[in-house]
Backbone as JSON, one array per atom type, in Angstrom:
{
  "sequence": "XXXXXXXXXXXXXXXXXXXXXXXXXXXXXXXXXXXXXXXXXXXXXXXXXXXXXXXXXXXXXXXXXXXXXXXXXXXXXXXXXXXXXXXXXXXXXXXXXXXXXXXXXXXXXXXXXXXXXXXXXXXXXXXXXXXXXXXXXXXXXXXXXXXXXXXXXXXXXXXXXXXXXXXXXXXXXXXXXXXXXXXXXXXXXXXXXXXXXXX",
  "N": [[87.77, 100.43, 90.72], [88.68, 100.82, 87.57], [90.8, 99.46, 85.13], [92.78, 99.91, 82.52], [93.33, 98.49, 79.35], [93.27, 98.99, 76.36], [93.12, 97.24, 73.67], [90.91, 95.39, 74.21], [88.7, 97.42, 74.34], [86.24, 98.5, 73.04], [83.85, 100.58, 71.15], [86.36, 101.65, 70.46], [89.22, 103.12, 72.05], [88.44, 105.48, 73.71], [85.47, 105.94, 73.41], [84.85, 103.54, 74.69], [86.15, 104.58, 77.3], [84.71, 106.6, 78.34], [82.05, 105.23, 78.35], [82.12, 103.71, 80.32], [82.55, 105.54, 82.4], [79.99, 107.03, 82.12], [78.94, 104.92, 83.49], [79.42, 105.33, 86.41], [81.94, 105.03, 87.1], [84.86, 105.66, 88.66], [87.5, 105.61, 89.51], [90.36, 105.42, 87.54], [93.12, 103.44, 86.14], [95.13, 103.9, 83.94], [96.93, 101.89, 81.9], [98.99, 100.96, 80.13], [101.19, 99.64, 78.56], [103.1, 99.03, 76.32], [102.86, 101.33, 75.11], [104.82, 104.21, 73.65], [106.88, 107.15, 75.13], [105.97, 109.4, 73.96], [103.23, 108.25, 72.4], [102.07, 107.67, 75.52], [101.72, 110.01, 76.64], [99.83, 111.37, 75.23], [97.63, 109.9, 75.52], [96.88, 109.51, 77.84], [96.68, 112.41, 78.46], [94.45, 112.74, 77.04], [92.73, 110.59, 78.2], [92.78, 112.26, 80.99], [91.41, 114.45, 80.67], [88.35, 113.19, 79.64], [88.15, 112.16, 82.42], [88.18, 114.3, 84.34], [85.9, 115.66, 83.37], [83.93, 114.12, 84.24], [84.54, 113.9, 87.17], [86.29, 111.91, 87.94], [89.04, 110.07, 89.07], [92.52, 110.36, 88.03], [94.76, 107.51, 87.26], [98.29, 107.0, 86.96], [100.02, 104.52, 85.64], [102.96, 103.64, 86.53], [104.13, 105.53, 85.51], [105.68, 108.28, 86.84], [107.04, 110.53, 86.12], [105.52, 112.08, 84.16], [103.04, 111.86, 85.3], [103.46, 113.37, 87.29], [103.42, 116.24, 85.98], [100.76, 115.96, 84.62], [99.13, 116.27, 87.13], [98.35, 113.85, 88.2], [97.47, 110.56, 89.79], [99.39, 108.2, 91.06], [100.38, 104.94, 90.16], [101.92, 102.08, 90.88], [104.16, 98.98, 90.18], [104.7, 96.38, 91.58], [107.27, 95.92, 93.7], [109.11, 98.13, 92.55], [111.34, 100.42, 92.28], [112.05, 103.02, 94.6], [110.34, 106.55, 94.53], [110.99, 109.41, 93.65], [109.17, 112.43, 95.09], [106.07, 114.3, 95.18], [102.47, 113.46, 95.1], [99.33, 113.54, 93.92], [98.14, 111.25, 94.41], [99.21, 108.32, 95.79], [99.42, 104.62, 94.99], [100.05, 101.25, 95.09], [101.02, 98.18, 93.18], [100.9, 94.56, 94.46], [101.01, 91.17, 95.5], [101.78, 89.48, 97.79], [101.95, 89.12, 100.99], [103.78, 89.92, 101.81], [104.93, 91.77, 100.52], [103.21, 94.06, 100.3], [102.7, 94.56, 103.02], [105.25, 95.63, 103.29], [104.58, 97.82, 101.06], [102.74, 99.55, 102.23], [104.09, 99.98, 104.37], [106.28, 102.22, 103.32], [104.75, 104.12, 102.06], [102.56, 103.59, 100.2], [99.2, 105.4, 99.26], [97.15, 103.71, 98.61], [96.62, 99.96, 97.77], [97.04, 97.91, 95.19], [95.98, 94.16, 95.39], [96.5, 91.03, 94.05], [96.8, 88.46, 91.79], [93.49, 87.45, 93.09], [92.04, 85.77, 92.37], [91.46, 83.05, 89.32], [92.69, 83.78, 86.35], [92.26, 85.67, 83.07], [94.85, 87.32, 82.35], [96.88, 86.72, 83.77], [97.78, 83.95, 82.51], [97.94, 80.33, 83.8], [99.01, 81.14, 86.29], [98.54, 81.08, 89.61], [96.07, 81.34, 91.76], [95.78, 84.14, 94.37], [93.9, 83.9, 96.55], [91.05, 84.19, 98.43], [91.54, 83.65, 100.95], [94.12, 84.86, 101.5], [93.57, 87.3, 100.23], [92.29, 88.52, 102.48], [94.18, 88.2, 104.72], [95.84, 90.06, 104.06], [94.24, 92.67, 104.08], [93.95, 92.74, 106.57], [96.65, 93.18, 107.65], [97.71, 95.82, 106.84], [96.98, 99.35, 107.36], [95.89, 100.88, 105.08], [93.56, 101.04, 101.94], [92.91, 98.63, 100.21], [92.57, 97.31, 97.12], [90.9, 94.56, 95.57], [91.97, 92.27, 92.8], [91.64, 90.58, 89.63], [90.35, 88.57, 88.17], [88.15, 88.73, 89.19], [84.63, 89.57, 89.13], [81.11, 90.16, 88.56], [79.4, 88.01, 89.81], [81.5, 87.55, 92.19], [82.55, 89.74, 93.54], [81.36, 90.25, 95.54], [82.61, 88.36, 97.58], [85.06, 89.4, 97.86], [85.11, 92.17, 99.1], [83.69, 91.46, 101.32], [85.97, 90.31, 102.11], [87.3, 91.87, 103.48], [88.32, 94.3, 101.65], [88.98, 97.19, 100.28], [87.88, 97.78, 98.04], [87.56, 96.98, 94.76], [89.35, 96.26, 91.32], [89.33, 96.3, 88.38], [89.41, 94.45, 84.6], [88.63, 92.27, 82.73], [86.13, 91.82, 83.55], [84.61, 94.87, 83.19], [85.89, 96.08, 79.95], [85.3, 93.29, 78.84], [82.32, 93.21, 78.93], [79.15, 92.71, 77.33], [77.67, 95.03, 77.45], [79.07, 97.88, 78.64], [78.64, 100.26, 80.18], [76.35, 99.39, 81.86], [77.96, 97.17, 83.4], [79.8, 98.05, 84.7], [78.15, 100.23, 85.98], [76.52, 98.1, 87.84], [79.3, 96.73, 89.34], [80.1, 99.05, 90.58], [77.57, 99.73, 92.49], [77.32, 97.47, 93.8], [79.66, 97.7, 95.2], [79.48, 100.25, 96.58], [76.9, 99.37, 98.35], [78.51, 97.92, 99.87], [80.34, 98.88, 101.2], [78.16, 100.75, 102.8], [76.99, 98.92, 104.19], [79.46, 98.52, 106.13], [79.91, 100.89, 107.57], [77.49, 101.75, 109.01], [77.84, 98.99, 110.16]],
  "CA": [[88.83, 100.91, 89.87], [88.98, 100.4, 86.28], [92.18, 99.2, 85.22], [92.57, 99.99, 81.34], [93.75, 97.59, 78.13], [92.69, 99.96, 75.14], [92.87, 96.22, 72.87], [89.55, 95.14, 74.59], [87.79, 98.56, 74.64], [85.59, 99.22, 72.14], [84.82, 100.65, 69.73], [87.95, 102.53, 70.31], [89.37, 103.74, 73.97], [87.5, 107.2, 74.02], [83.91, 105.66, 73.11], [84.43, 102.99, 75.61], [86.28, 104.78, 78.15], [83.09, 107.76, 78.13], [80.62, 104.63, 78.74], [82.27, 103.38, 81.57], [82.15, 106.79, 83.12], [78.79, 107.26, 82.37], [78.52, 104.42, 83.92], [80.0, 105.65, 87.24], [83.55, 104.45, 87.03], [85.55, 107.12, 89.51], [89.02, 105.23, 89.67], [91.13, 105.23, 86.11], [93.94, 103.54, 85.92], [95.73, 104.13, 82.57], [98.59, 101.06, 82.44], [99.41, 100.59, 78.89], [102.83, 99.15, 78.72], [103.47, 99.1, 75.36], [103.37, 102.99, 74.11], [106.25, 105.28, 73.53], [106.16, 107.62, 75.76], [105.05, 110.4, 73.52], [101.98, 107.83, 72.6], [101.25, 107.55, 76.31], [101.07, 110.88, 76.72], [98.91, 111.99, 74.79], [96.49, 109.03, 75.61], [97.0, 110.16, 79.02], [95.72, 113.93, 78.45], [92.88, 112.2, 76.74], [91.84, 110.04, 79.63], [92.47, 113.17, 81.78], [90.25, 115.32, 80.33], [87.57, 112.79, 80.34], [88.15, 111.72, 84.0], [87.4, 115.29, 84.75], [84.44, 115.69, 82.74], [83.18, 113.38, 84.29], [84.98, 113.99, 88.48], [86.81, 110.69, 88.15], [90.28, 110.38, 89.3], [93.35, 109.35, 86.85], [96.0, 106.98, 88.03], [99.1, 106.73, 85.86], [101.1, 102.77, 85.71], [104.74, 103.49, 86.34], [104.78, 107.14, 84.72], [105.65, 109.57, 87.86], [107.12, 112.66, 85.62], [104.13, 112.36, 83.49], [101.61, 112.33, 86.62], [103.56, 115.34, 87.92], [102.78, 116.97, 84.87], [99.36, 115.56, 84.46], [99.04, 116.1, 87.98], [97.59, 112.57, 88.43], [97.9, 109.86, 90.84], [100.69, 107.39, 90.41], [100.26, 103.67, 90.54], [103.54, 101.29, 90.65], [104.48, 97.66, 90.64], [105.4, 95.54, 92.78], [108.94, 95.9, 93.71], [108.94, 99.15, 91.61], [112.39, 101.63, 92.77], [111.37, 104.09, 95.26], [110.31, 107.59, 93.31], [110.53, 110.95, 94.54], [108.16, 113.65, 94.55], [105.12, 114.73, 95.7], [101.86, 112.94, 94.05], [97.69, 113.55, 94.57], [97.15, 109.73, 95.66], [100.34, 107.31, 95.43], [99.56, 103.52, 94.96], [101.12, 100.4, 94.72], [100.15, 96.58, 93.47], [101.13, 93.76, 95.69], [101.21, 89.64, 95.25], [102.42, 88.92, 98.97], [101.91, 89.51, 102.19], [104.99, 90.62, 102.61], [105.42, 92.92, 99.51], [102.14, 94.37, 100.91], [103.26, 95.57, 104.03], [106.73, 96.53, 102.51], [104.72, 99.1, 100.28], [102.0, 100.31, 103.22], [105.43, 101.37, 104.96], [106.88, 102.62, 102.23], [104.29, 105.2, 101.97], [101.0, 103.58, 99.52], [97.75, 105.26, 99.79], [96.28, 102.17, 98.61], [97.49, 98.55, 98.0], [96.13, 96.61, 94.76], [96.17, 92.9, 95.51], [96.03, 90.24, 93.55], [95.53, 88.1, 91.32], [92.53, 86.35, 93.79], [90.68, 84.55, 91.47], [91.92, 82.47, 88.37], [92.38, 85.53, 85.63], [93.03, 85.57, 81.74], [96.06, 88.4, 82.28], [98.22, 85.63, 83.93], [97.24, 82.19, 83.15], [98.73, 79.49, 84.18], [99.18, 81.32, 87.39], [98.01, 79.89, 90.82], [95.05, 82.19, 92.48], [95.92, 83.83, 96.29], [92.7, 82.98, 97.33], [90.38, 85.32, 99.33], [92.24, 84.03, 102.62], [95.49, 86.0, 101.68], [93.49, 88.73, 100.75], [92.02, 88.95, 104.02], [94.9, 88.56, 105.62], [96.5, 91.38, 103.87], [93.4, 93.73, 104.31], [93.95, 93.07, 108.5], [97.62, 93.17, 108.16], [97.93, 97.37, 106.78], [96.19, 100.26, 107.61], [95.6, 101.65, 103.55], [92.56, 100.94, 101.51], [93.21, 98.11, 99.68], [91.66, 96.91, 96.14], [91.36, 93.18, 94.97], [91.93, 92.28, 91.42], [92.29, 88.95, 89.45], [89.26, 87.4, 88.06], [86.99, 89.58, 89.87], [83.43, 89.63, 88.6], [79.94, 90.59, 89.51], [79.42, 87.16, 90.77], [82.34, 87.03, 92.98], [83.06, 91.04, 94.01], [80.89, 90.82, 96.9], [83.25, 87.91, 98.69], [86.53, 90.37, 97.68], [84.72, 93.29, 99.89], [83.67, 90.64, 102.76], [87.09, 89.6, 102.68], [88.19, 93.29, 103.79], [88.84, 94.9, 100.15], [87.52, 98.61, 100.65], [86.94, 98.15, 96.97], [87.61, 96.28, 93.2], [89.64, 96.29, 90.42], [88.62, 95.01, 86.85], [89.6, 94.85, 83.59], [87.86, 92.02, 81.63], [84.36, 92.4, 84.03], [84.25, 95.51, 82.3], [86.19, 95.97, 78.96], [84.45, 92.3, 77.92], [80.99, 92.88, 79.28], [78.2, 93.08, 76.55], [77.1, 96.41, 77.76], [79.77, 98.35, 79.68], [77.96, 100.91, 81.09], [75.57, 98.26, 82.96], [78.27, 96.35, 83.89], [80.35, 99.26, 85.94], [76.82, 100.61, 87.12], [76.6, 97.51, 88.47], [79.87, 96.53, 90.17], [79.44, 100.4, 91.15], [76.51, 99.55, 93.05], [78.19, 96.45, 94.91], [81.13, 98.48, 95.99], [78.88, 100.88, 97.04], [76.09, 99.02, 99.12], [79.24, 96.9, 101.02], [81.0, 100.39, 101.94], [77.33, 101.33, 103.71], [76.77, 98.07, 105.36], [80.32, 98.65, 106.96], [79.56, 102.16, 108.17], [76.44, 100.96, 109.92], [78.05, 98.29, 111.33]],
  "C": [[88.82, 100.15, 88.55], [90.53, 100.71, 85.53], [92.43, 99.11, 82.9], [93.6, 99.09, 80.23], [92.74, 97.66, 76.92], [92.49, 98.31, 74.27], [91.74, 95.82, 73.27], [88.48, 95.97, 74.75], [87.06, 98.92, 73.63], [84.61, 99.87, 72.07], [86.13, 101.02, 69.88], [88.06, 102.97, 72.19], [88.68, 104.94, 74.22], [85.99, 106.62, 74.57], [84.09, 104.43, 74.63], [85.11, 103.37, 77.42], [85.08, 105.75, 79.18], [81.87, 106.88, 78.56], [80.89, 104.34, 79.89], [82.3, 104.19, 82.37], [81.02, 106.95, 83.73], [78.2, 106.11, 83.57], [78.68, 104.4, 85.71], [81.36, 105.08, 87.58], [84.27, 105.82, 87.53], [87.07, 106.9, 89.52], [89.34, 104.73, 88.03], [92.32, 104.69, 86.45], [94.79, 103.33, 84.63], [96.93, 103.24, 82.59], [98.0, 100.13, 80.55], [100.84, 100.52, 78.44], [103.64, 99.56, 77.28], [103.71, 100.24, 74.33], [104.78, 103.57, 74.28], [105.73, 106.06, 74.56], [105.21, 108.81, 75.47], [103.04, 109.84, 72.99], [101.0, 108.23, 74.23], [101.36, 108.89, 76.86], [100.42, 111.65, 76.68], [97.94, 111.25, 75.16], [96.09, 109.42, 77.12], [96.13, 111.53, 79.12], [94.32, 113.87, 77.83], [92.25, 111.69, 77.9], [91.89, 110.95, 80.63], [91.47, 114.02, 81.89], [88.52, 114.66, 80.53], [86.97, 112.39, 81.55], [87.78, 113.03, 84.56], [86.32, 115.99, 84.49], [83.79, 114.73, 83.32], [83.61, 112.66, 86.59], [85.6, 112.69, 88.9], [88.21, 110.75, 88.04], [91.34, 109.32, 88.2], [94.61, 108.68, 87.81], [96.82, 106.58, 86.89], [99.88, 105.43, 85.85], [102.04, 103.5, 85.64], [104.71, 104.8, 85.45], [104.81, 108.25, 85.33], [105.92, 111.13, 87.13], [105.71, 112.83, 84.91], [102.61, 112.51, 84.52], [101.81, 112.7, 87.31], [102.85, 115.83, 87.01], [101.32, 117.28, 84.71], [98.4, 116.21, 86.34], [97.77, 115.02, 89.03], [97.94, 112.06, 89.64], [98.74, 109.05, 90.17], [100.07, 106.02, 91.06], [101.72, 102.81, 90.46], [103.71, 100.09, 91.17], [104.97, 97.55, 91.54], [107.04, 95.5, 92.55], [109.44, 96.97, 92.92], [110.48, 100.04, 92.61], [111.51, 102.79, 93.48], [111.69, 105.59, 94.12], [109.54, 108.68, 94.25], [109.59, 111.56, 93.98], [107.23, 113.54, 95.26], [103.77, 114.01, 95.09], [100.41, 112.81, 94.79], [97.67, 111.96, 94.77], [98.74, 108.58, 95.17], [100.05, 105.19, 96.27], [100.34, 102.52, 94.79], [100.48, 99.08, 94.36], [101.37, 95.58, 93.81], [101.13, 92.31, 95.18], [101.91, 88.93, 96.23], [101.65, 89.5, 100.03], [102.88, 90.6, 102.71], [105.32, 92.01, 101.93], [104.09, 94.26, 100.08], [102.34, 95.54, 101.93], [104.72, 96.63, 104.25], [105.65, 97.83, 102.01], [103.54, 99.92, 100.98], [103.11, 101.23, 103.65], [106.02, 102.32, 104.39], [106.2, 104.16, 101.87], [102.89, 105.37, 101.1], [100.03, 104.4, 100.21], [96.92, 104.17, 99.81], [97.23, 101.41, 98.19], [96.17, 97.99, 96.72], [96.71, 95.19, 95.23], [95.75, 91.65, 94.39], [97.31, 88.87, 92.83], [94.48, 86.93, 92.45], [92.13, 85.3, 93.39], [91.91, 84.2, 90.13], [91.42, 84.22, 87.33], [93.47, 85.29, 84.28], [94.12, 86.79, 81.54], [97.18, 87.57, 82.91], [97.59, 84.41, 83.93], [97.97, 81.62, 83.18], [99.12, 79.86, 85.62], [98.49, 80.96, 88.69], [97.52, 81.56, 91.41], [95.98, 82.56, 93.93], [95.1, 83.47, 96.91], [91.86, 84.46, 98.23], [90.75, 85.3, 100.57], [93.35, 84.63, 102.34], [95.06, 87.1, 101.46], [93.05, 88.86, 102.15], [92.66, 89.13, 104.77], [95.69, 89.97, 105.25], [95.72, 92.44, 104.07], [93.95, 94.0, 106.01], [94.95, 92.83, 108.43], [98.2, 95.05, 107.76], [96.73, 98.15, 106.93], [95.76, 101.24, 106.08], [94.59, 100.38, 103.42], [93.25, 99.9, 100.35], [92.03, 97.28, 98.27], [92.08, 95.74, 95.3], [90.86, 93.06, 93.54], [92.34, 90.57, 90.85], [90.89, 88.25, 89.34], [88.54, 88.0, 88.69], [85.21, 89.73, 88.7], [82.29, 89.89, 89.39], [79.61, 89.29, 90.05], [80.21, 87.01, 92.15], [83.02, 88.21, 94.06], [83.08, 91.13, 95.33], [81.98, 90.2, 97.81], [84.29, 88.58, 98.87], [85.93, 91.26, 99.21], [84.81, 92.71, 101.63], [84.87, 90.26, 103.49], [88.05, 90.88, 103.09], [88.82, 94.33, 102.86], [88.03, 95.95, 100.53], [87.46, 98.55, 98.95], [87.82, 97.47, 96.01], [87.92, 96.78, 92.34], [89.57, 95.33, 89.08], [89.65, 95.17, 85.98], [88.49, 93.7, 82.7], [86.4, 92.43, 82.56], [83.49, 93.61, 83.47], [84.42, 95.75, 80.83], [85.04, 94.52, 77.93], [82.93, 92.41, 77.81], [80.38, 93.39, 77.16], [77.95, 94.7, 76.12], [78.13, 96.86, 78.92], [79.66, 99.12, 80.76], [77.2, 100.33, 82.21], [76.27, 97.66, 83.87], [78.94, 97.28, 85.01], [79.36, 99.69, 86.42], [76.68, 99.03, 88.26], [77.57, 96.8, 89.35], [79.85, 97.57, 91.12], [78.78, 100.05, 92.62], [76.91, 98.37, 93.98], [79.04, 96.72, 95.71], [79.89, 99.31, 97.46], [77.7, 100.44, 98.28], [77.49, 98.01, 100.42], [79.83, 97.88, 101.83], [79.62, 100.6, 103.3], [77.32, 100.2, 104.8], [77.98, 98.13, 106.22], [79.94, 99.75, 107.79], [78.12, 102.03, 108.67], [76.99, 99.82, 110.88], [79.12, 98.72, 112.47]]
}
């Protein structure tokens, strides 16, 4: 899952959202705090259009009427007010154990977790460590995705540690080459998924 912050995307959010595609990037999530909402809706029908040009699913931060509309998936903080409606994939992100299994019951398809790793979006903040994710992977039954300092060095132990799969933002947005760099976490996700389904 690519987790989007248009200020690090360049050249511009289109050009680098289009590489990371290319690069096989299937999970969008669009969480730009700071627009109006008429901004983030239009930025929204932009990243829609590409996400389907390209069979990759959109997830909206905290904007349920707009991903009725859009007819997106919804993503929503931690501790977020329960929100009616109906919605193609309904997520939630997490920072407990407990908040965790609160929002499995609650009704998540998936569960982000984090931050794992030391991570320039909260510093000063204290890591959970790969043993709380683990324990939260073997404490709900949803597909859960670890975030927080995540990198191609470090993805694989997220997966080992029961993550059916990874969320970025600088691993990709900063890389050199963006396309390479999502082909290649891509490709990590992807080879840890098979070795499960074999084993």
């Amino acid at each position: 899952m690519l987790v989007t912050q248009r200020a690090r995307m360049k050249p511009d959010f289109a050009s680098a959202l289009e590489t990371a595609l290319r690069g096989g990037a299937r999970l969008i999530q669009l969480r730009e705090k700071d627009l109006t909402h008429e901004e983030l809706a239009s930025l929204a029908h932009l990243t829609q259009t590409l996400c389907m040009a390209h069979g990759a699913t959109l997830l909206l931060n905290n904007a349920p009427h707009l991903a009725q509309t859009l007819g997106a998936g919804l993503h929503l903080p931690e501790n977020a007010p329960p929100v009616a409606g109906e919605f193609f994939v309904r997520g939630a992100s997490c920072h407990s154990l407990e908040s965790a299994r609160r929002a499995a019951e609650q009704g998540a398809d998936y569960l982000i977790f984090g931050s794992v790793f030391e991570t320039q979006s909260h510093p000063g903040a204290a890591p959970a460590g790969l043993k709380m994710l683990r324990e939260v992977c073997a404490s709900v039954a949803v597909p859960v995705f670890a975030i927080g300092g995540v990198t191609l060095r470090n993805a694989r132990l997220c997966l080992e540690a029961g993550a059916q799969g990874i969320a970025v933002i600088g691993a990709a947005w900063d890389a050199p080459d963006v396309e390479t760099a999502v082909c290649e976490l891509t490709e990590i996700s992807r080879k840890d998924a098979k070795t499960q389904r074999e084993n």
